[in-house]
One Martini backbone bead per residue (centre of mass of N, CA, C, O) as a GRO file, in nm:
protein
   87
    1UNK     BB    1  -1.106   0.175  -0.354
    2UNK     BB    2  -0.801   0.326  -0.325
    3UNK     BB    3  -0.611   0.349  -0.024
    4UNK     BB    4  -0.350   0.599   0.104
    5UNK     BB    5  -0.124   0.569   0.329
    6UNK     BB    6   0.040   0.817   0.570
    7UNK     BB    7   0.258   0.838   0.823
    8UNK     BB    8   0.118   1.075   0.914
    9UNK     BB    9  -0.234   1.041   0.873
   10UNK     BB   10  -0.288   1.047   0.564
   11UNK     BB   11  -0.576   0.962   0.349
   12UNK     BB   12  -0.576   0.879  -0.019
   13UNK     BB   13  -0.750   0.843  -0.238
   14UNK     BB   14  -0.699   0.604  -0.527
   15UNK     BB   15  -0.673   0.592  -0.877
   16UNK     BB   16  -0.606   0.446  -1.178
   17UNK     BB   17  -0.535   0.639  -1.450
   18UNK     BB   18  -0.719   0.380  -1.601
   19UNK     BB   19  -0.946   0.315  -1.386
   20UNK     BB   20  -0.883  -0.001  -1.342
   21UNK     BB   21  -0.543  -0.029  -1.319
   22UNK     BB   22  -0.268  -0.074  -1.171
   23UNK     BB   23   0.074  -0.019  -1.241
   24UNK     BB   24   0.383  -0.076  -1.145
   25UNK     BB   25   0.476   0.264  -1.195
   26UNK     BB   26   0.215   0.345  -1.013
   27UNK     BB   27   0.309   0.238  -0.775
   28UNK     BB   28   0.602   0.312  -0.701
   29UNK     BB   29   0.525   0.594  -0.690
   30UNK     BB   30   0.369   0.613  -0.464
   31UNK     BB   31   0.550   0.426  -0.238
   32UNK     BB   32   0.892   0.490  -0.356
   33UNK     BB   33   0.944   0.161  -0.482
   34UNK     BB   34   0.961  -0.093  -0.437
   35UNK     BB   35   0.760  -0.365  -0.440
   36UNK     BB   36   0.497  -0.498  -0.183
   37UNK     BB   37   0.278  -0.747  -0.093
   38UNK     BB   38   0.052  -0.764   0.170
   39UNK     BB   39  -0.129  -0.896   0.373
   40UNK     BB   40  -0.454  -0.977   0.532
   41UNK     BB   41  -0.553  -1.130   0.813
   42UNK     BB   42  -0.884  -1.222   0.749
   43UNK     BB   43  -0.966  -1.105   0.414
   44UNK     BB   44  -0.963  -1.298   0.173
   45UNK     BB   45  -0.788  -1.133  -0.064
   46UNK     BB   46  -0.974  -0.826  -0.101
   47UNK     BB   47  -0.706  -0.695   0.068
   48UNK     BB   48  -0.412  -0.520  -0.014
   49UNK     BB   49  -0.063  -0.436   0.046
   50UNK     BB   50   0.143  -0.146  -0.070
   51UNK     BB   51   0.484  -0.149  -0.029
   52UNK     BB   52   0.817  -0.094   0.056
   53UNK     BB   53   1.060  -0.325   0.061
   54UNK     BB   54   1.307  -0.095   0.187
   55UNK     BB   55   1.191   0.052   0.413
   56UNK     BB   56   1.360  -0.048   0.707
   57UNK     BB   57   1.630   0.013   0.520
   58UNK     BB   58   1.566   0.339   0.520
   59UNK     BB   59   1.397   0.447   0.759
   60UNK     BB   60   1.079   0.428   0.755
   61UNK     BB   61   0.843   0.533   0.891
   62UNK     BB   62   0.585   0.467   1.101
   63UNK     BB   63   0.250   0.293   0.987
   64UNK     BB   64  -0.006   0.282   1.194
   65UNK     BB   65  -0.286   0.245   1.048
   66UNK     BB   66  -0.172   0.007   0.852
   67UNK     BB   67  -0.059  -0.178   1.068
   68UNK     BB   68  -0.368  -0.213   1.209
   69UNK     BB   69  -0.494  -0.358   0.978
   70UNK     BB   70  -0.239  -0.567   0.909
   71UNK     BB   71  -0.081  -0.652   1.182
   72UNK     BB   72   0.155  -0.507   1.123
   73UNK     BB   73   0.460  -0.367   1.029
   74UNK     BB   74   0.479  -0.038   0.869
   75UNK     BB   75   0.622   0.152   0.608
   76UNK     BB   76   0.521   0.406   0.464
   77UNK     BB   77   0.381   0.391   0.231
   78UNK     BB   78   0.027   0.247   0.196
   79UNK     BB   79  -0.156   0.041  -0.051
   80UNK     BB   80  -0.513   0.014  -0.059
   81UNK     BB   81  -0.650  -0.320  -0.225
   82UNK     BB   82  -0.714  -0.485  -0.484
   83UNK     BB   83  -0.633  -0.778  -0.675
   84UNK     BB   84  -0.762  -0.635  -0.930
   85UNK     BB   85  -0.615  -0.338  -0.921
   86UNK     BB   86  -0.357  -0.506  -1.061
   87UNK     BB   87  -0.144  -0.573  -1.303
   0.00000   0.00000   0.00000
């Protein structure tokens, strides 16, 4: 099951609407705009982040929880799923 973390320190579970993969235009509403897929190092694939592209450049909050995940910096809403869970 995917889980959105939000830079609040909100964590929420979350399906994809037709049960089995998320599409592109359901990732963009999640995450607030264009997609990005960010790995996780040490993770072998098996759970990656959807965060927005141009996060950085919108100056969207810093997300700490996902960030010490990714083990990099994440900002704005961020997306962890399986790579099987996105179409």
């Amino acid at each position: 099951m995917a889980v959105l973390y939000e830079p609040s320190g909100r964590d929420t579970p979350c399906r994809p609407r037709n049960g089995k993969k998320f599409a592109l235009d359901e990732l963009q509403s999640l995450i607030g705009g264009y997609i990005e897929m960010v790995r996780i190092p040490g993770d072998v694939g098996r759970r990656v982040f959807f965060v927005d592209e141009e996060g950085r450049l919108k100056h969207l909050k810093p997300n700490v929880r996902a960030s010490q995940l990714a083990g990099q910096l994440l900002v704005g809403n961020a997306l962890l799923c399986s790579p099987k869970e996105v179409d």
